[in-house]
Backbone as JSON, one array per atom type, in Angstrom:
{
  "sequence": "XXXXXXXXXXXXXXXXXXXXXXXXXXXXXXXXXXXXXXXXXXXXXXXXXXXXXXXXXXXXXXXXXXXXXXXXXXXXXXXXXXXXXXXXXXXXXXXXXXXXXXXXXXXXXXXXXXXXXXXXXXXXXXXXXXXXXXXXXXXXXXXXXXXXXXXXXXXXXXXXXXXXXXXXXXXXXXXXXXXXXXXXXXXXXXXXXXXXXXXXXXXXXXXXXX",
  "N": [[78.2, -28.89, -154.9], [75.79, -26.9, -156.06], [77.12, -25.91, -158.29], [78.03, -28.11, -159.74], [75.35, -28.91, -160.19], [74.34, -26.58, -161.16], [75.85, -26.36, -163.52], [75.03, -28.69, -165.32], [73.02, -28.11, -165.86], [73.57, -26.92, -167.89], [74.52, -23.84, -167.62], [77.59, -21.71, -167.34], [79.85, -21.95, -164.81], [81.69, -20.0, -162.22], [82.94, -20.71, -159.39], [83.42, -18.81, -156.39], [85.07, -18.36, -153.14], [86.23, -16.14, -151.48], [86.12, -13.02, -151.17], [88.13, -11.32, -152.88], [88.66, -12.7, -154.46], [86.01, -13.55, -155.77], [85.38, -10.49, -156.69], [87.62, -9.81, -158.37], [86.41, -12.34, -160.16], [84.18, -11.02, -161.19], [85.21, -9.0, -162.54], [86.97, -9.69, -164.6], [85.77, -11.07, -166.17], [82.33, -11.78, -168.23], [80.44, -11.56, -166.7], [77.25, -12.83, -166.49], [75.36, -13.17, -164.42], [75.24, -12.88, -160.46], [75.04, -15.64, -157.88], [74.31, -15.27, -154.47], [75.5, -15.85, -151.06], [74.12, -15.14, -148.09], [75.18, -15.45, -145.98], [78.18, -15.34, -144.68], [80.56, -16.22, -143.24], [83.29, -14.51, -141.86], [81.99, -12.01, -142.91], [79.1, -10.52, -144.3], [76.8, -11.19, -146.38], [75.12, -8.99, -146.96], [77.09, -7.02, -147.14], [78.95, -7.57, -148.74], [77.21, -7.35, -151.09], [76.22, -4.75, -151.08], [78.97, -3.56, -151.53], [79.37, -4.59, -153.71], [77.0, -3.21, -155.39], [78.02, -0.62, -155.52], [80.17, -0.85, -157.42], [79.22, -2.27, -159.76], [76.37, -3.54, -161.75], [75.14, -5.71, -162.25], [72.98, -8.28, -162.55], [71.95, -10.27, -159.24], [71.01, -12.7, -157.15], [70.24, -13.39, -153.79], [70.81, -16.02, -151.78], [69.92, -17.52, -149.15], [69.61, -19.42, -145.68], [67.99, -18.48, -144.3], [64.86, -17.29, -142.9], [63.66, -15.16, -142.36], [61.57, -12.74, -142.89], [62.46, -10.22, -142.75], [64.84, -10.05, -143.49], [65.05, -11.14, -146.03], [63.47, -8.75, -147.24], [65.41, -6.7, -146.39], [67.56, -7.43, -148.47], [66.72, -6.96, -151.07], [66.08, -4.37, -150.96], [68.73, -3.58, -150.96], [69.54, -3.94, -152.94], [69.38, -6.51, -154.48], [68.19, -8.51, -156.81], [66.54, -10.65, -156.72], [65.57, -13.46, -154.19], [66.7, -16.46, -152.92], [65.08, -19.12, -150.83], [66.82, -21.69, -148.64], [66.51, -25.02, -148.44], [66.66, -25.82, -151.41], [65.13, -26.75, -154.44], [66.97, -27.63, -157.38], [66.27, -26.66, -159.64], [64.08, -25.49, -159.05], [65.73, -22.86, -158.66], [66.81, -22.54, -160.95], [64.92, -21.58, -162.64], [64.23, -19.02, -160.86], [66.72, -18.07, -162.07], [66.05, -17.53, -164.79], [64.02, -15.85, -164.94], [65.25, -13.84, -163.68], [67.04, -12.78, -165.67], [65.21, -12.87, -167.65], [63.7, -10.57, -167.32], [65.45, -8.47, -167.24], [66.82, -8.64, -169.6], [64.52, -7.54, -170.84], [64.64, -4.36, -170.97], [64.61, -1.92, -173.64], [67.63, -1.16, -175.49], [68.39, -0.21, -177.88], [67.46, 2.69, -178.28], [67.88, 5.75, -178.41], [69.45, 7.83, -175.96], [67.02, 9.57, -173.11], [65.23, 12.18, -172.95], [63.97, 14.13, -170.28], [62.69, 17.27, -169.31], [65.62, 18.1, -167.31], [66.89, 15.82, -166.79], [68.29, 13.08, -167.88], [68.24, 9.82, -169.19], [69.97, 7.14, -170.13], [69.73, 4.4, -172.15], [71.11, 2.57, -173.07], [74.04, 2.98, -172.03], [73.3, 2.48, -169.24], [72.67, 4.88, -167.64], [72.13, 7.58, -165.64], [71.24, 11.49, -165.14], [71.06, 14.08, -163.5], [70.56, 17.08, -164.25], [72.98, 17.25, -165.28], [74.39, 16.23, -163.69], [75.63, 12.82, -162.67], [73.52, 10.41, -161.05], [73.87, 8.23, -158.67], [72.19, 5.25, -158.4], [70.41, 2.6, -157.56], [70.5, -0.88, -158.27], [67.41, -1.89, -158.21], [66.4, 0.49, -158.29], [67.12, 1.62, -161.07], [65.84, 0.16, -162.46], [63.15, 0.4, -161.87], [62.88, 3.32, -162.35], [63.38, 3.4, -165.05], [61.06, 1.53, -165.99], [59.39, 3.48, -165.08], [59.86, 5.56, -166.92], [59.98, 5.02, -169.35], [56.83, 4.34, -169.73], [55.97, 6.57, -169.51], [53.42, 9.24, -168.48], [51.43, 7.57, -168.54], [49.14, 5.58, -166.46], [50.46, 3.24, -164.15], [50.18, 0.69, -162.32], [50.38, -0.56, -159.33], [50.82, -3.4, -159.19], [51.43, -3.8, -161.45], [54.01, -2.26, -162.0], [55.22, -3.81, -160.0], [55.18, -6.49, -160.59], [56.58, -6.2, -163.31], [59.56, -4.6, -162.54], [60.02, -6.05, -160.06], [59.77, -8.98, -160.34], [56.79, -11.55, -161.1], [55.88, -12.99, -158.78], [56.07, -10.91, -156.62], [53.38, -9.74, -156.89], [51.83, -8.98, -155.63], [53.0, -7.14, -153.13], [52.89, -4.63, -152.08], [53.87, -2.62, -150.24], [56.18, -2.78, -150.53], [57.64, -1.17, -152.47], [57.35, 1.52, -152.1], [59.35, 2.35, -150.16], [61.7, 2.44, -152.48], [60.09, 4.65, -154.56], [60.1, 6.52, -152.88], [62.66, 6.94, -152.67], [63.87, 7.36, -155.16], [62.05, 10.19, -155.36], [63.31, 10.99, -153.77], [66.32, 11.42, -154.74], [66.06, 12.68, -157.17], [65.08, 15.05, -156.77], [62.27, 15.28, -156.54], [59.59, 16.6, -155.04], [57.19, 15.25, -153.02], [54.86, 16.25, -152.67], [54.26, 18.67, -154.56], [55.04, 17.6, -157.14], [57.27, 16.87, -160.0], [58.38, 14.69, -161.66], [57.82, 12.54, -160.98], [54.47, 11.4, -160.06], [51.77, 10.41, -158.04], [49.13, 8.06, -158.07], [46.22, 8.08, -156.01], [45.96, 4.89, -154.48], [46.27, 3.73, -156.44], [48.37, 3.18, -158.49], [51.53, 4.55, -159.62], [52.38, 7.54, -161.52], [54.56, 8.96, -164.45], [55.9, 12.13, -165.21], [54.84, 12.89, -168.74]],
  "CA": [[76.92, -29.45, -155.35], [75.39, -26.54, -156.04], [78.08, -25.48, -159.56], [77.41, -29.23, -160.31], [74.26, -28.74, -160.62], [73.88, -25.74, -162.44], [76.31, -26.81, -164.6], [74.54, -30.17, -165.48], [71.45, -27.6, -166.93], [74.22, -25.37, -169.19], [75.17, -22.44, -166.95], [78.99, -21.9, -167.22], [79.58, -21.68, -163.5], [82.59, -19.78, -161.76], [83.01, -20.52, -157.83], [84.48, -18.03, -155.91], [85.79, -18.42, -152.24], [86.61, -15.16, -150.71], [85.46, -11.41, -151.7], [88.71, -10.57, -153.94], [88.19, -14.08, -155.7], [84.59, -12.84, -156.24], [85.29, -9.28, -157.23], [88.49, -10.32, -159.48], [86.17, -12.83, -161.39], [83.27, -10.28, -161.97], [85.46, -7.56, -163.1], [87.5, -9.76, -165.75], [84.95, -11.71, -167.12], [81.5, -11.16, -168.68], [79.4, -12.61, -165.94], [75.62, -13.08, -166.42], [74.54, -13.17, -162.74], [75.58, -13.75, -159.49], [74.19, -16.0, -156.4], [75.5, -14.45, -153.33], [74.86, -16.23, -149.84], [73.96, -14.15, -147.1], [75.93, -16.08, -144.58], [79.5, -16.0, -145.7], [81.51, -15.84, -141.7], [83.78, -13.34, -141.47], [81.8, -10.63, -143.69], [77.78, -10.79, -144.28], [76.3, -10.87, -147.76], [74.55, -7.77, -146.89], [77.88, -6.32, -146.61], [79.33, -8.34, -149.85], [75.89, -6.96, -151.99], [76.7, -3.31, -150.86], [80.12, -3.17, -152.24], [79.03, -4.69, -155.52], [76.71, -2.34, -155.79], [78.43, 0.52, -155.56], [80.57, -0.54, -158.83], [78.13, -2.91, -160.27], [74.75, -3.95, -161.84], [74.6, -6.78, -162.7], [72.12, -9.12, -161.17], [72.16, -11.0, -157.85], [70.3, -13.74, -156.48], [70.53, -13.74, -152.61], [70.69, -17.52, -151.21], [69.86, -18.12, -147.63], [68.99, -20.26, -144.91], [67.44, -17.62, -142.99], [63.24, -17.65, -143.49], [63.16, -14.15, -141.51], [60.96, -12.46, -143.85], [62.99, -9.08, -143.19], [66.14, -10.54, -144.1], [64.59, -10.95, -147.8], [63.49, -7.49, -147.6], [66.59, -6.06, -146.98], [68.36, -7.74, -149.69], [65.93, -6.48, -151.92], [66.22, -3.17, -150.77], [70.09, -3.19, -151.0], [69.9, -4.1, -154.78], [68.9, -7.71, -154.87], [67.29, -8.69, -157.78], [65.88, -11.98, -156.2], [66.29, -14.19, -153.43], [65.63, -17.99, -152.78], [65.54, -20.07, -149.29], [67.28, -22.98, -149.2], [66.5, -25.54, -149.33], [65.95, -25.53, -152.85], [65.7, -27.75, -156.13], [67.95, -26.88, -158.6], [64.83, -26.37, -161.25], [63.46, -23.52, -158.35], [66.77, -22.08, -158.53], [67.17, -22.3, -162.84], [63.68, -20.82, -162.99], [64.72, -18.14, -161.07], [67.59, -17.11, -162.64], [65.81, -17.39, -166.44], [63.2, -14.86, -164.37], [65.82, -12.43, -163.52], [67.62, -13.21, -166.78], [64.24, -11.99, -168.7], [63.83, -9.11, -166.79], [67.14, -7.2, -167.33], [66.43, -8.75, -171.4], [63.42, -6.6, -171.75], [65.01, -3.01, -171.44], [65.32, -1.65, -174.66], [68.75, -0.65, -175.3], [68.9, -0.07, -179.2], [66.94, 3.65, -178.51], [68.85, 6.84, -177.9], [68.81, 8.53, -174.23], [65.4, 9.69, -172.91], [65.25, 13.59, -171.67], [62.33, 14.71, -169.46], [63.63, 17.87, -168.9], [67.06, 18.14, -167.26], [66.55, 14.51, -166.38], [68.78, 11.89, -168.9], [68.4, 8.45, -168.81], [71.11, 6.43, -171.17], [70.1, 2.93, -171.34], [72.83, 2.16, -173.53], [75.13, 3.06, -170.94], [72.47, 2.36, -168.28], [73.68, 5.89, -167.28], [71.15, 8.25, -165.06], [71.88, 12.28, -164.99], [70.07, 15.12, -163.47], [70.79, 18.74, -164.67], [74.44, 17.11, -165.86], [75.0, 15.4, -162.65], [75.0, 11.32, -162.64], [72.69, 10.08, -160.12], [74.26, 7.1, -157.88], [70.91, 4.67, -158.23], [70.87, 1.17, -157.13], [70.19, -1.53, -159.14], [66.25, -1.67, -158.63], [65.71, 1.93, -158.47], [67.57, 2.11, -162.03], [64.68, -0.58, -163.04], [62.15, 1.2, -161.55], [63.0, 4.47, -163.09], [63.41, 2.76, -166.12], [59.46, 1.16, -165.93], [58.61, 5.29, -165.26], [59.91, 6.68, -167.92], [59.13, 4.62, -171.13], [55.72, 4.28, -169.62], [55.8, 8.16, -169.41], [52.28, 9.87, -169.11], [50.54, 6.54, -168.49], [49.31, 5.01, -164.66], [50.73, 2.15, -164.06], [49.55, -0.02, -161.24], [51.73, -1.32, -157.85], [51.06, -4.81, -159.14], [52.45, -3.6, -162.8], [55.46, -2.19, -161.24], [55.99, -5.01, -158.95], [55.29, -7.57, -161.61], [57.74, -5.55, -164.27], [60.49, -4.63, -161.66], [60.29, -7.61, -159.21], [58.47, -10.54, -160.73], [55.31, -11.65, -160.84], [55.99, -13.62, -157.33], [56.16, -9.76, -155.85], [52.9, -8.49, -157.32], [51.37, -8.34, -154.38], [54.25, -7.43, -152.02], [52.54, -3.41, -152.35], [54.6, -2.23, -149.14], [57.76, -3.06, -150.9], [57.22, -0.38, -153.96], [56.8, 2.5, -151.66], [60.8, 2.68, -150.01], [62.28, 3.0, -153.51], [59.69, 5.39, -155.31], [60.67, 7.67, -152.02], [64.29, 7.41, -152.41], [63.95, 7.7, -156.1], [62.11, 11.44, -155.4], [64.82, 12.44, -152.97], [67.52, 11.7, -155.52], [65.42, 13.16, -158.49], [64.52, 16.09, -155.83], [61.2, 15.81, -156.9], [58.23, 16.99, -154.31], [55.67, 14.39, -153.35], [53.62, 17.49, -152.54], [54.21, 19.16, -155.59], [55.6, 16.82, -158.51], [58.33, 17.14, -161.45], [58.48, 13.84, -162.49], [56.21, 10.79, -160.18], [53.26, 11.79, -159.67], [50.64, 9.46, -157.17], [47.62, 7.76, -158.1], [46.11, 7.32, -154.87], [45.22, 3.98, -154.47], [46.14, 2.89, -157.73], [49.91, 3.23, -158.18], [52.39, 6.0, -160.15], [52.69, 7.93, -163.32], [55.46, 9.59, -164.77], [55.59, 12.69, -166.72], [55.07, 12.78, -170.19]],
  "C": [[76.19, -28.46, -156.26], [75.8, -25.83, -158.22], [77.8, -27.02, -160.28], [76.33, -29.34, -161.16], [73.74, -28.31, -161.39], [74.47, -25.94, -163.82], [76.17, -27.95, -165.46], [72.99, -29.46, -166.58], [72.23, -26.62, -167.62], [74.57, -24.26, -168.52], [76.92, -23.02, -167.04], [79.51, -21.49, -165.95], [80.82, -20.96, -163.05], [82.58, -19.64, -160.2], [84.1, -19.22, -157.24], [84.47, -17.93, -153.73], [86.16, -17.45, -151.07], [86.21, -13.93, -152.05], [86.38, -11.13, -152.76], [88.69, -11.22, -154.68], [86.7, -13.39, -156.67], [84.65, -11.46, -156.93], [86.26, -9.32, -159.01], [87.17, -11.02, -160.85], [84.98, -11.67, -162.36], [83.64, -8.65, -162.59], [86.14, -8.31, -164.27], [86.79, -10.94, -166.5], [82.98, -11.31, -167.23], [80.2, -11.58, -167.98], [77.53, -11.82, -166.13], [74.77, -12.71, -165.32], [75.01, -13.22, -161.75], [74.93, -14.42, -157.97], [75.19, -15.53, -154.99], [74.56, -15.14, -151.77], [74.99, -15.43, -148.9], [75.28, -14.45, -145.9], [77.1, -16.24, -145.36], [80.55, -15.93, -144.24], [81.91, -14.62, -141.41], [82.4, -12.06, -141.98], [80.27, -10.76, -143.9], [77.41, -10.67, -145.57], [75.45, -9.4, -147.84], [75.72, -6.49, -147.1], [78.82, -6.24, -148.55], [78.35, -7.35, -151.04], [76.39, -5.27, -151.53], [77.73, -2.86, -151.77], [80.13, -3.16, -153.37], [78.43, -3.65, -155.8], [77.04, -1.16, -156.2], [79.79, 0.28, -156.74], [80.12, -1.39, -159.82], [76.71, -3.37, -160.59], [74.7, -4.99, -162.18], [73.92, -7.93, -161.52], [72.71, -9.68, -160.37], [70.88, -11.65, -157.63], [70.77, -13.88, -155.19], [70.08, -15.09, -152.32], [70.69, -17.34, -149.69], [69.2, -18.57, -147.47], [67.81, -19.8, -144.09], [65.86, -17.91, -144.0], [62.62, -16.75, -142.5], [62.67, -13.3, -142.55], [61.95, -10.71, -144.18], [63.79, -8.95, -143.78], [66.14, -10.41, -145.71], [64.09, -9.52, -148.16], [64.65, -6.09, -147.8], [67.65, -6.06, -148.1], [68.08, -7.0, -150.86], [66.16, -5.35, -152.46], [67.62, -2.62, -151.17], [70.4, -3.51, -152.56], [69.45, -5.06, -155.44], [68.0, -8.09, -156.0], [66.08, -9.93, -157.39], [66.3, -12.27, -154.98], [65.67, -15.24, -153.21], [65.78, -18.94, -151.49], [66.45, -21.0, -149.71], [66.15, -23.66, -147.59], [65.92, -25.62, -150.59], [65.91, -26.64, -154.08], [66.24, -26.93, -156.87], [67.19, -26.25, -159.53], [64.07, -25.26, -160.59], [64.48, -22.72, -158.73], [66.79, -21.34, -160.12], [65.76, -21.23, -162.91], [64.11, -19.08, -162.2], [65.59, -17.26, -161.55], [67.21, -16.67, -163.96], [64.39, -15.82, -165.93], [64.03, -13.73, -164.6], [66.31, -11.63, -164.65], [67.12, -11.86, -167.82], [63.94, -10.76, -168.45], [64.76, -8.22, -166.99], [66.98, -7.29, -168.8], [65.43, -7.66, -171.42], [63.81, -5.29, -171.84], [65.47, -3.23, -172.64], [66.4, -0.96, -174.7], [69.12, 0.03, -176.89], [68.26, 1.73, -178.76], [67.65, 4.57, -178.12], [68.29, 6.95, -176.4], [67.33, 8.97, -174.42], [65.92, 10.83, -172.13], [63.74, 13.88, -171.66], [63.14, 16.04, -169.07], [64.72, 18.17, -168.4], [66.8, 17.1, -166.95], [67.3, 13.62, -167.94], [68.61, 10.76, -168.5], [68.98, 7.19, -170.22], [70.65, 5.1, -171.11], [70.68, 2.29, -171.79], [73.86, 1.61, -172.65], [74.98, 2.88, -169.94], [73.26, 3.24, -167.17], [71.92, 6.75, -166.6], [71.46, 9.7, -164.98], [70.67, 13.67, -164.68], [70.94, 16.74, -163.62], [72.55, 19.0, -164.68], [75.29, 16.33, -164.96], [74.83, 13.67, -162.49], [74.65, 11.32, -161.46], [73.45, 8.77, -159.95], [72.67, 6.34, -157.56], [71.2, 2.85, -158.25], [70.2, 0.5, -158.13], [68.75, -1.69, -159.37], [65.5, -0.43, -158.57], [66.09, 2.5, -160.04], [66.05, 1.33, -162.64], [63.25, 0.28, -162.88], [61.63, 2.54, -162.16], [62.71, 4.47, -164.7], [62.1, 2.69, -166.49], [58.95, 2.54, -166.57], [58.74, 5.57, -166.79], [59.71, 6.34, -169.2], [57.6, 4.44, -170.9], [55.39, 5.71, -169.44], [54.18, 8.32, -169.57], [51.11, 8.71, -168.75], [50.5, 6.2, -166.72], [50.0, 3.9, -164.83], [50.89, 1.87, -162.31], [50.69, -0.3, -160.03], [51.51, -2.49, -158.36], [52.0, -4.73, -160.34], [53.6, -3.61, -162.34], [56.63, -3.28, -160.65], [56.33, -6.15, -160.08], [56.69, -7.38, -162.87], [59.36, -5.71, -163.65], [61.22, -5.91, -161.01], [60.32, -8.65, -159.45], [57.76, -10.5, -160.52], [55.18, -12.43, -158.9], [55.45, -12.15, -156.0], [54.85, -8.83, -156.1], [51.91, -8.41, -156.24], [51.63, -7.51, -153.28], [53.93, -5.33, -152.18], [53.84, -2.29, -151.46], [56.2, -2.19, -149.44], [58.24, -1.83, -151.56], [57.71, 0.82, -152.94], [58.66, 3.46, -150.77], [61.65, 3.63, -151.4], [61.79, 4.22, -154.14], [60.22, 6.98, -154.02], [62.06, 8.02, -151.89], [64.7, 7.87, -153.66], [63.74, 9.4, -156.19], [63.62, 11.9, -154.81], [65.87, 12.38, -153.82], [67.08, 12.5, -157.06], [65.25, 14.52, -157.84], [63.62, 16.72, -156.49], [60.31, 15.19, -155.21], [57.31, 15.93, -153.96], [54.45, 15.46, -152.88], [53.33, 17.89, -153.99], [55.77, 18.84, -156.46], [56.14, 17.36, -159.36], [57.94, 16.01, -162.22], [57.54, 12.68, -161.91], [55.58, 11.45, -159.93], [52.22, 10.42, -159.3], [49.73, 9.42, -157.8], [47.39, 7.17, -157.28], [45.62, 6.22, -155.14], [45.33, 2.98, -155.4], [47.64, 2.29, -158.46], [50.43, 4.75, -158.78], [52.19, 6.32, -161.31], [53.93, 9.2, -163.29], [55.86, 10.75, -165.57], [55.85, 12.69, -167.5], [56.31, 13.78, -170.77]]
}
C-alpha cells in the first residue's frame, strides 16, 4: 500500500524485505531517503538505524505504531531525521519527506572546507576532522555542527537550531537540543566550563566561535 502510494505522487520507490535486501539496495543505488519501521520481528529498527548509521547518512524517516513519546526520542537521538505515527495519510507522510528533503538541500556544498582551528569540516565530502583525526558524528550531530559553524560568531536560538536541524514541528522540543550539543563537546573535547568552540547563551541558546 504504502510503495503504491508513494509511487502514485512520483517517488521511485524500492521495497526491501530483510536487512541485506535493505543494505544491498542502499549501497548500489543512489537512494534519496529511507522509511524504516521500528517494528521489523526478528531485529528492531533501533537496531536496523544503528547499523546504517555507522556507514551511512543519508536520511531516515522512522515509521511506527508505537505513540510512546520516548520511542520518538530515541530514534531521533540514534540519527533519525524524522519520524511519523501511523496511522498516517500519504500527503502527512509526502510532506514529510519534502521537509527532510529541504533540509539536507540547504547545506551549502559548492564552498571549500571550513577550519576553526584544528577543527575541519568538508561539506563536500560531509567529512568532520579534529587535529587530523575524522570524528565518527551521527547524522544530526553532523547537522548540528554544520548550523554552528557557518553561523560562526553569531547566537543562535534553541528554537533556530531546532527549527534549522529538526523542523519547525521541533521548535519547541528545547530538551531535545541539549543531548547532542553535549556529545558534540565530548567528541570536539571542548570544555563546557571553559570553551574552544560552543559556547552557552544562558537561556537563549549557543554560539560558535568565530
Amino acid at each position: 500500500y504504502l510503495q503504491r502510494s508513494l509511487g502514485s505522487l512520483g517517488y521511485a520507490v524500492r521495497a526491501a524485505f530483510n536487512l541485506e535486501e535493505a543494505f544491498r539496495i542502499i549501497s548500489d543505488t543512489n537512494v534519496d531517503l529511507v522509511l524504516l519501521d521500528l517494528f521489523l520481528g526478528a531485529q528492531s529498527g533501533f537496531e536496523v538505524l544503528q547499523q546504517l548509521r555507522s556507514s551511512s547518512d543519508v536520511p531516515v524517516i522512522i515509521l511506527t505504531g508505537s505513540h510512546d513519546d520516548a520511542d520518538a526520542v530515541l530514534a531521533l537521538k540514534a540519527g533519525a531525521d524524522d519520524y511519523v505515527r501511523k496511522p498516517f495519510l500519504p500527503a502527512e507522510l509526502d510532506a514529510r519527506i519534502q521537509a527532510v528533503l529541504r533540509r539536507r538541500a540547504r547545506t551549502p556544498l559548492a564552498q571549500p572546507p571550513l577550519q576553526i582551528e584544528d577543527l575541519r569540516v568538508d561539506l563536500r565530502a560531509r567529512e568532520v576532522s579534529l587535529d587530523g583525526a575524522r570524528l565518527e558524528l551521527s547524522a544530526t550531530e553532523y547537522r548540528l555542527l554544520v548550523e554552528l559553524v557557518l553561523n560562526a560568531g553569531r547566537v543562535l536560538t534553541h528554537n533556530q537550531l531546532l527549527e534549522s536541524v529538526w523542523g519547525p514541528e521541533y521548535a519547541t522540543e528545547v530538551s531535545l537540543i541539549r543531548p547532542y550539543i553535549k556529545s558534540l563537546r565530548r567528541k570536539l573535547k571542548d570544555d563546557a566550563r571553559s570553551p574552544r568552540f560552543i559556547f552557552t547563551e544562558r537561556n537563549v541558546g549557543y554560539r560558535f566561535r568565530k
